[in-house]
N, CA, C and O of each residue as an XYZ file, in Angstrom:
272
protein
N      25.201     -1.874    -10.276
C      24.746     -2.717     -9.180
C      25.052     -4.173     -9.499
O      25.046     -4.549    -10.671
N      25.333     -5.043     -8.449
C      25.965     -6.438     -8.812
C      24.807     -7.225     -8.449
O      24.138     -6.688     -7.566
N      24.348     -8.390     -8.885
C      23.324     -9.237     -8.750
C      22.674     -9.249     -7.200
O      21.481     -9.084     -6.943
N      23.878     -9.512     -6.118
C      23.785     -9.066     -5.484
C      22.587     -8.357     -4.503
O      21.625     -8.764     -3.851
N      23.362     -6.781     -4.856
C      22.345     -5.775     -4.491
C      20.991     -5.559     -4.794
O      20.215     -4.959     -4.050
N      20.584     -6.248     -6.336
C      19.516     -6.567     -6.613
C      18.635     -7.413     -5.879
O      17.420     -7.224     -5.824
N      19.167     -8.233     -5.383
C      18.285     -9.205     -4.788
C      17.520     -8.721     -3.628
O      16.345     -8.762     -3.261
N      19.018     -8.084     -3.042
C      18.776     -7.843     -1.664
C      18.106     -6.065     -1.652
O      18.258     -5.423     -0.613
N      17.516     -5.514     -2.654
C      16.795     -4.316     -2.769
C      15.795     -5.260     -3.139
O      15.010     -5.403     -2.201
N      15.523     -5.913     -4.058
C      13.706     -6.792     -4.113
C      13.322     -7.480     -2.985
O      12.118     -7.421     -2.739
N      14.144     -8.240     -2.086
C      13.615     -8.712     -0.900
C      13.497     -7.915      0.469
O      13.085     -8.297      1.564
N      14.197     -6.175     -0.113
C      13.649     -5.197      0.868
C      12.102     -4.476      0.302
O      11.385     -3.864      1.093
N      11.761     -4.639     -1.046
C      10.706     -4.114     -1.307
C       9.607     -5.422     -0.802
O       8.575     -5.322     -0.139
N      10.167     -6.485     -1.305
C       8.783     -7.596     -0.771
C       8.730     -7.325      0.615
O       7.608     -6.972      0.978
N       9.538     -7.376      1.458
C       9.501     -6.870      3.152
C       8.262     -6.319      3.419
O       7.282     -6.895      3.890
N       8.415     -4.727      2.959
C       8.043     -3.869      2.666
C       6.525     -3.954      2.228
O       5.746     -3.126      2.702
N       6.266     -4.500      1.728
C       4.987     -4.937      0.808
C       4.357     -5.746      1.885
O       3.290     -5.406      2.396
N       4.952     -6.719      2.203
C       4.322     -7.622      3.153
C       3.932     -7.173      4.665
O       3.070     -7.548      5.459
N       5.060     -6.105      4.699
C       4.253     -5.329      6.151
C       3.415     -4.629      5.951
O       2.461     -4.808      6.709
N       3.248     -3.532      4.945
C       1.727     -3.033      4.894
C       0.819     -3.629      4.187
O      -0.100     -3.082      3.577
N       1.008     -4.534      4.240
C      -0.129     -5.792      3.940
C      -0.823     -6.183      5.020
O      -2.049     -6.190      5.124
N       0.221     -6.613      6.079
C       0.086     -6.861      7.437
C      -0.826     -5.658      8.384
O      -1.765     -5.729      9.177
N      -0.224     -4.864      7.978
C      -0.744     -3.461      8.661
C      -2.387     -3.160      8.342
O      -3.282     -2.894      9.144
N      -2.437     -3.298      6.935
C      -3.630     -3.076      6.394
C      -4.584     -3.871      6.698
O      -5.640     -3.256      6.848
N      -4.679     -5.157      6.878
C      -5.372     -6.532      7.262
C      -5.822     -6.232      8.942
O      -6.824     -6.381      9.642
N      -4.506     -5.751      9.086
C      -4.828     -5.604     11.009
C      -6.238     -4.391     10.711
O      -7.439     -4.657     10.752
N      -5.740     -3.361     10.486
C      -7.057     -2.320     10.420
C      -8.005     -2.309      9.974
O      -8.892     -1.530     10.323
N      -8.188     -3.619      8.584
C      -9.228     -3.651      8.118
C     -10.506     -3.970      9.299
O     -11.432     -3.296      9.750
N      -9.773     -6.012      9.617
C     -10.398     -6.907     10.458
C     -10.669     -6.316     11.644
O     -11.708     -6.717     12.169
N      -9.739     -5.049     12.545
C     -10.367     -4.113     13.186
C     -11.721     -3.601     13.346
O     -12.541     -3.717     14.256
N     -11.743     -2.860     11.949
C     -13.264     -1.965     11.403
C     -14.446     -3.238     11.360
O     -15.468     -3.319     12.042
N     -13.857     -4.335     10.160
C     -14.936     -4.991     10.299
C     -15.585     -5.913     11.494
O     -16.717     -6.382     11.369
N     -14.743     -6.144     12.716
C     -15.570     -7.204     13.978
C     -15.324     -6.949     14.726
O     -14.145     -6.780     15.036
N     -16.364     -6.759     15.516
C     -16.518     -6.348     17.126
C     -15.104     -6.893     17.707
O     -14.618     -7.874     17.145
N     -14.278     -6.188     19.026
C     -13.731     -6.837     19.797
C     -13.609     -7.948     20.509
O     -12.681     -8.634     20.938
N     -15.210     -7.966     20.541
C     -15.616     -9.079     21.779
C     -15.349    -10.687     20.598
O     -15.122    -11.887     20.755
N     -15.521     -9.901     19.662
C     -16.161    -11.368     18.487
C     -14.314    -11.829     18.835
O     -14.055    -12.824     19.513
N     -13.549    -11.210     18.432
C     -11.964    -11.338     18.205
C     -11.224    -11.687     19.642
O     -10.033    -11.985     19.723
N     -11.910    -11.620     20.484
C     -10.933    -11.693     21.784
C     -11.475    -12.681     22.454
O     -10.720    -13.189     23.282
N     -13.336    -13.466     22.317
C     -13.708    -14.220     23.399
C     -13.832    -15.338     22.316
O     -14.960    -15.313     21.823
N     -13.006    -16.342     21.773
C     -13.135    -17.458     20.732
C     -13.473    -18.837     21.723
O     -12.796    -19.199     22.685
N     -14.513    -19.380     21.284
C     -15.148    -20.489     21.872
C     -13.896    -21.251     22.287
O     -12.934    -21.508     21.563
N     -14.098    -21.642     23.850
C     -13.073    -22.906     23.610
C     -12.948    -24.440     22.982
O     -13.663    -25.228     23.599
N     -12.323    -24.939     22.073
C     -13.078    -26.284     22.020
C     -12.958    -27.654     22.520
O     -13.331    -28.673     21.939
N     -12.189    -27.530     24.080
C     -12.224    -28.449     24.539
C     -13.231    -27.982     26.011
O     -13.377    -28.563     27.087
N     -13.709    -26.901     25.571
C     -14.753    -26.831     27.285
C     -16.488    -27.527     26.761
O     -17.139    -27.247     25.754
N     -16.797    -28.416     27.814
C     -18.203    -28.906     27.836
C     -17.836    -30.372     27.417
O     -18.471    -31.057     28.218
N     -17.324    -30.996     26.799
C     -16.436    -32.290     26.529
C     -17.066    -33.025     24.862
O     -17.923    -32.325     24.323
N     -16.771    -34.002     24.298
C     -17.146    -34.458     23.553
C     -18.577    -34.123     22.977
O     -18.836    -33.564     21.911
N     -19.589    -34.679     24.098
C     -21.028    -34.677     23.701
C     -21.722    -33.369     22.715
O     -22.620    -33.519     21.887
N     -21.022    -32.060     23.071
C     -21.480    -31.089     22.592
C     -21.209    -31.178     21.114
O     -22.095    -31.047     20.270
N     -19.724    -31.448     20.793
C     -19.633    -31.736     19.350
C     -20.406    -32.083     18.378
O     -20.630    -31.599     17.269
N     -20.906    -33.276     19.121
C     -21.888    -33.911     18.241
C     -21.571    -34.780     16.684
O     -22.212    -34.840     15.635
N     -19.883    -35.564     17.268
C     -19.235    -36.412     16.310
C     -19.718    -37.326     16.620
O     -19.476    -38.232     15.823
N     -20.840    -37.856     18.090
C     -20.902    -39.226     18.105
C     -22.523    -39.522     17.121
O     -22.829    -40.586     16.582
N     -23.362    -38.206     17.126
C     -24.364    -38.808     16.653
C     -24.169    -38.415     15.431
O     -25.220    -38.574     14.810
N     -23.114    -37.855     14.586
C     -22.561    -37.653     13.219
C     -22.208    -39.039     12.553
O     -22.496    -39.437     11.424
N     -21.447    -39.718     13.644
C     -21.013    -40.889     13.089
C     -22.146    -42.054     13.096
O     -21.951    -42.843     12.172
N     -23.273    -42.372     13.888
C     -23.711    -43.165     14.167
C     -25.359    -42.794     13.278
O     -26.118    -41.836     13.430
N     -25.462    -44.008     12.339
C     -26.456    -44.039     11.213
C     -28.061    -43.453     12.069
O     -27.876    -43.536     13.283
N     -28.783    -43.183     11.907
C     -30.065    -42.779     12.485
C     -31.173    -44.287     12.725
O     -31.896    -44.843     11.899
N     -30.958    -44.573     14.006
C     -31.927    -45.459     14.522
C     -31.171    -46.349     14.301
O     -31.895    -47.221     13.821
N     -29.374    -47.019     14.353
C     -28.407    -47.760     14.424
C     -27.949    -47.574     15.842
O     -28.201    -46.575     16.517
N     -27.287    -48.570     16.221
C     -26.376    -48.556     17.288
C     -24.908    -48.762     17.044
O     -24.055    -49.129     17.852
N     -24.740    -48.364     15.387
C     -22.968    -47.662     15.371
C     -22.199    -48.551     15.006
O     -21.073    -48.329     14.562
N     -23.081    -50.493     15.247
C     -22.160    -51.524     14.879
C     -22.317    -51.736     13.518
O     -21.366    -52.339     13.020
N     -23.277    -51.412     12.697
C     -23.114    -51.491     11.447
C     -24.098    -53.242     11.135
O     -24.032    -54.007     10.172
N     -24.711    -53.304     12.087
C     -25.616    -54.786     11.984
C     -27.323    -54.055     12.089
O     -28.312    -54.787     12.052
């Protein structure tokens, strides 16, 4: 076998490896979570900023944010 063929038989076994890796992960995360959990993902731009709650993250407790 020429260097070659070597390579290109290890980067058919990593292939290989990496799809039932793939495969296996899919069926695991299957078993372990509900459908609903996997298919209905919060949106995070619905309800707007306020819900976040970066403005009262950023702003010191009983400050008004200017830093005086």
């Amino acid at each position: 076998m020429s260097v070659v063929a070597i390579i290109e038989t290890i980067a058919w076994l990593l292939s290989a490896v990496i799809a039932a890796w793939i495969v296996l992960d899919v069926v695991r995360v299957g078993r372990r979570y509900d459908e609903a959990t996997l298919v209905n993902a919060p949106d995070p731009l619905e309800g707007g900023p306020a819900d976040t709650g970066a403005v009262a993250a950023a702003t010191p407790p009983g400050g008004d944010g200017t830093g005086r």
